[in-house]
FIVO-99807 format. One record per residue (C-alpha): x negated, z, y negated. Coordinates in steps of 0.05 Angstrom, whole numbers, plus 5000, padded with zeros to 4 digits. Example, Ala and Ser with C-alpha at 12.3 -4.5 7.8 and 13.67 -1.06 7.14 Angstrom:
// residues 2
475451565090472751435021
//
This chain:
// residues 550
832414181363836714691333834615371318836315931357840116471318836717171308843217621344840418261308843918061240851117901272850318521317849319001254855218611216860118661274858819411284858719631210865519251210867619591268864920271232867920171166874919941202876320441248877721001208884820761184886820621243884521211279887821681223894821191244894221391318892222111301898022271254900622721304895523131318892223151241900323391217900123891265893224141260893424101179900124311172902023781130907423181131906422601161906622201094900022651068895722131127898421531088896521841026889422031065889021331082891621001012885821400985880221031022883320311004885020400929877420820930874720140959879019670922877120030858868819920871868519240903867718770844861719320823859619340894857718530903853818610845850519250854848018930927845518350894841918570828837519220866837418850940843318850987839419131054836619811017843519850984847719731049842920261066845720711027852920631042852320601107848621381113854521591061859821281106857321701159857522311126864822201101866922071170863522771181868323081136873622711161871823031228871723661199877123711145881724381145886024111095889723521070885323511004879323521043882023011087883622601020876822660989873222481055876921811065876321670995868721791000869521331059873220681020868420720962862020580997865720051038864919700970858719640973858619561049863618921054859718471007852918621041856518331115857517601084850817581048846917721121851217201154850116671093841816841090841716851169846216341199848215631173852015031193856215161261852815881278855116011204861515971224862216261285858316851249863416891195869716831247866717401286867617831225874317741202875317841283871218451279877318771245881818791292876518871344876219541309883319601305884519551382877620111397881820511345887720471389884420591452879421151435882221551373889221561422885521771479881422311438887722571404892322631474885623001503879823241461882423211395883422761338876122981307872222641351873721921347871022081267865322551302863821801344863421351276858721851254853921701316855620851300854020991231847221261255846120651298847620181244843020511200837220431246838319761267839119501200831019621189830419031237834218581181829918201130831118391072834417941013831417910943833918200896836117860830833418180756836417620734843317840741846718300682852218780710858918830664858819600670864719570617868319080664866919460730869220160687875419860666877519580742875820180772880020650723886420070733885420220797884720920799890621010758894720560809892020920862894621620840901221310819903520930877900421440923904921990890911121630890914422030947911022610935912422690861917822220861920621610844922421750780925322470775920322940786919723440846916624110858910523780883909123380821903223670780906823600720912823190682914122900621921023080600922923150674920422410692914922390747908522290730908021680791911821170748907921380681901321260721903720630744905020360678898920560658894620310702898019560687896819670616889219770633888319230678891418840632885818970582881418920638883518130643883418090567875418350572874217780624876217210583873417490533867417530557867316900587868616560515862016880502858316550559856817260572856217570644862217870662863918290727869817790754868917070746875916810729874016130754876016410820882716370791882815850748889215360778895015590793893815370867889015960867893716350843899116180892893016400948892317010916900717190917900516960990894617451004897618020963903817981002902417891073897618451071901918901036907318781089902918811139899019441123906519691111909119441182902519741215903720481181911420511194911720301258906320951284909421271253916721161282912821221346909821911337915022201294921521931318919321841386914822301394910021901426902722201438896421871407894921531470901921201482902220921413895320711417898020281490904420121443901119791389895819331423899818801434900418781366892418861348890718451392895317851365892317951305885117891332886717241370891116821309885317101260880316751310883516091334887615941265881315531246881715061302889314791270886114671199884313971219890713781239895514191193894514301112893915071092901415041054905314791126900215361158901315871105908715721104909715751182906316411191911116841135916816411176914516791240912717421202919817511174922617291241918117791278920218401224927318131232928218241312924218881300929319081253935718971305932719131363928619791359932520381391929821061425926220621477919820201448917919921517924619381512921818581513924318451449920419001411914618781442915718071429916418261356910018561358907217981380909817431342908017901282900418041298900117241303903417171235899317601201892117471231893716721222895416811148890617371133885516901168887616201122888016561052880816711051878316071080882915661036880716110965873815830979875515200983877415160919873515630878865815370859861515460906856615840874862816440873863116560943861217320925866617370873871717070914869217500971869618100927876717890902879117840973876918570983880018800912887418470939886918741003885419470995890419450933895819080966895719471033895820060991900219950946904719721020902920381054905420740990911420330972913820311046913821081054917121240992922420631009923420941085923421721054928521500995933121171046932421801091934622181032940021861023942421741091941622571111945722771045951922221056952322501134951423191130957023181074960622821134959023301178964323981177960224371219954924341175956524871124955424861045950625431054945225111097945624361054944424820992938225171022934624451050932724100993934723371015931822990957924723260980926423001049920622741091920522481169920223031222920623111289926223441324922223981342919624041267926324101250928524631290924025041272924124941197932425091208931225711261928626031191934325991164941326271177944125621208947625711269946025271339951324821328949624671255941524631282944124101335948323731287942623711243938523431293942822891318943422751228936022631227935122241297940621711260937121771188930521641208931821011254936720771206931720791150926320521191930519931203932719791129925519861122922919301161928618891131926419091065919218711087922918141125925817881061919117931023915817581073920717041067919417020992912516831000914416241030913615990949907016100926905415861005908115210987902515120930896615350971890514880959885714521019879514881053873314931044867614531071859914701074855515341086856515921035851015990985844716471010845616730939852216910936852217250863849816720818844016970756846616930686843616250673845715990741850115330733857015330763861014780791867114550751874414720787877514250804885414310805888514040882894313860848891913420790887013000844893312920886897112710827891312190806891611840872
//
């Protein structure tokens, strides 16, 4: 007779997940009220929320091992109580550098939060309740997503945006007293940590993260006003940016170095030893950096060019989430019958096609079918792909790596959807730019005088009203203010258009490395996840070289 599953264990992992998702999402919906409230731009909440992804993408490979080596329940713990506090400051943030720190706070406890949620599935659940268990947390996600939606835009069209942080401080608390009822999991002293190796990914990382997050603030490559400093009037963004590639490259030399050595190391780069792994990993980085791209311009367009009120977007945008949550969930039930590279391939197909129709279709009115239709067929793009990359990168990695390969997944997708958040807003601002100069020199009641005092390369989206009022200060007249106006309405849909173009044709591009995507995986995960130092590990075994020898 089989054994009945303990529920405590998947109850705690679904609501952490739930906790540790919602606050992107809820800062998405809220962008209205936080822009308002802060007095800030609406591009400062996708820095905000780049902060908490690159803070979590730069501590995950520490994070898996930190959990295992001094015992993943007292450590989950931890970052659970420190979660809860961030969302605290969230909630109580009175300006956008406060708001910043907070949601970085958040993202680098996550780190040692996401690895924690497999290991209680793997030491609690096995064969079919394993994974159900393990489906229920990559649905968890969007779960959280759509309770985003519905309560942080209900909060911000009535209460205020603070609360739906003030309520993740109450889950937080839950989670931390349930989690007493979880048994706890041994801790290894037979594991070393590569402190050099975790230093040098987290300061790769760090320097990404300040570069791509200050691309539109500081600039492209010219710097602006904003920029802390230049260096012979280049922005800092792009110098950052190169830096952080040289580190990580020395962060890869350090690996296989280390792994000449037989020596613990902080990455195993067995994970990644084919190139069909590789191709995963492409595929991965791509979807969720247009995804996470598609997910913050879209709000936004909502909010800002619409002027749409938490609630409505929230309403507007769960078609969408919850697409996501159902191809994420039932994508499993087609691996039987279709191979991961015709899966992989089919969903950027539908994911270009989806951004695509966006793209032509989106006018003043969001409510038309074929918006929502776009929505739809994207959310099923994405959760199906999002859904097969992970399953499909433990398939082929050694077993005994399902912690590195978990913690890999988390480094590309905190990174990527960054790094899409960041790109995407300084794409969409750089194209508004553009678009306001070229028509207001078209414009002959616009007059020299008021183009000279708005600084158009420092453009950012606003809202009509926004607008006004920035102009009203000025000595512009009401027919140049309602010119301007009418500029911006045209700039900013035309740039969100070319935007989601701009993603279309990537998506389409990743139709290459999809087309070299290995099988899936087979088998429970591992109770120990991170493997000691003298732990054996499998040999890798190359897809293509086995289908070659038959």
């Amino acid at each position: 007779m089989k054994a009945k599953a303990p529920w405590l264990p998947l109850i705690v992992v679904v609501l952490t997940q739930i906790q540790a998702s919602f606050a992107v999402n809820a800062l998405t919906v809220s962008m209205a009220g936080i822009t308002t409230d802060l007095d800030t731009a609406a591009s400062s909440v996708g820095t905000a929320i780049t902060a908490g992804t690159f803070a979590m993408a730069a501590f995950i490979l520490l994070g898996a091992k930190i959990g295992a080596r001094f015992g993943t329940r007292g450590v989950f713990q931890i970052a659970v109580g420190v979660h809860a506090l961030a969302m605290a400051g969230v909630a109580l943030s009175q300006s956008p550098a406060m708001l910043f720190i907070a949601q970085a706070s958040s993202g680098a406890v996550i780190a040692l939060i996401a690895p924690a949620l497999t290991v209680f599935i793997a030491t609690n659940y096995h064969g079919d309740q394993q994974a159900k268990a393990i489906g229920l947390l990559a649905a968890a996600i969007p779960a959280a997503g759509v309770l985003a939606l519905l309560v942080a835009g209900s909060f911000a069209t009535t209460i205020g945006w603070r609360w739906s942080f003030a309520l993740m401080v109450a889950l937080g608390a839950i989670n931390l007293l349930l989690s007493f009822g979880l048994k706890k999991v041994p801790n290894q002293p037979g594991l070393t940590i590569d402190w050099i190796g975790a230093l040098l990914a987290a300061i790769a990382i760090v320097l990404l993260s300040f570069g791509f997050s200050g691309l539109n603030s500081w600039g492209v490559w010219d710097a602006t006003t904003q920029a802390p400093f230049d260096i012979l009037g280049i922005s800092p963004a792009p110098v950052l940016i190169v830096f952080g590639v040289v580190v990580g490259q020395v962060f890869f030399l350090w690996l296989r170095r280390r792994g000449r050595e037989h020596r613990p190391r902080i990455f195993d780069l067995r994970v990644l030893a084919t190139g069909s792994e590789r191709a995963v990993t492409a595929c991965m980085a791509i979807m969720l950096f247009v995804g996470t791209a598609a997910n913050f311009l879209i709000p936004l367009y909502m909010q800002v060019v619409q002027g749409l009120s938490g609630i409505e977007t929230s309403f507007s945008i769960i078609p969408y989430t919850l697409s996501i949550f159902l191809a994420s969930t039932f994508i499993a039930y087609l691996y039987g019958r279709f191979t991961p590279r015709i899966l992989g391939a089919a969903g950027f197909v539908v994911v270009a096609l989806a951004l695509t129709l966006l793209a032509f279709t989106v006018r003043g009115e969001w409510g038309q079918a074929f918006v929502v239709v776009g929505l739809i067929l994207l959310g099923l793009g994405q959760g199906s792909i999002v859904a097969l990359v992970f399953n499909t990168l433990l398939s082929s990695a050694p077993r005994q790596l399902a912690g590195d390969v978990g913690a890999w997944r988390g480094l590309v997708h905190n990174l990527s959807g960054s790094v899409g958040i960041a790109v995407a807003t300084a794409f969409a601002v750089g194209i508004l730019s553009s678009t306001l100069a070229i028509s207001a020199a078209e414009h002959p009641e616009i007059g020299d005088e008021l183009i000279a005092s708005v600084n158009i390369n420092e453009a950012d989206f606003m809202t009509n009203s926004q607008l006004e009022a920035a102009l009203q200060a000025t000595s512009a007249s009401e027919a140049e203010i309602a010119a301007a106006v009418e500029i911006n309405e045209d700039a900013r849909l035309q740039s969100l258009k070319i935007s989601l173009l701009g993603l279309a044709l990537l998506a389409l591009l990743a139709i290459i490395p999809a087309l070299r995507m290995p099988g899936v995986r087979k088998g429970d995960l591992p109770e120990k996840l991170e493997p000691d130092d003298d732990d054996p590990i499998d040999e890798v075994e190359d897809p293509d070289a086995v289908e070659a020898a038959r």
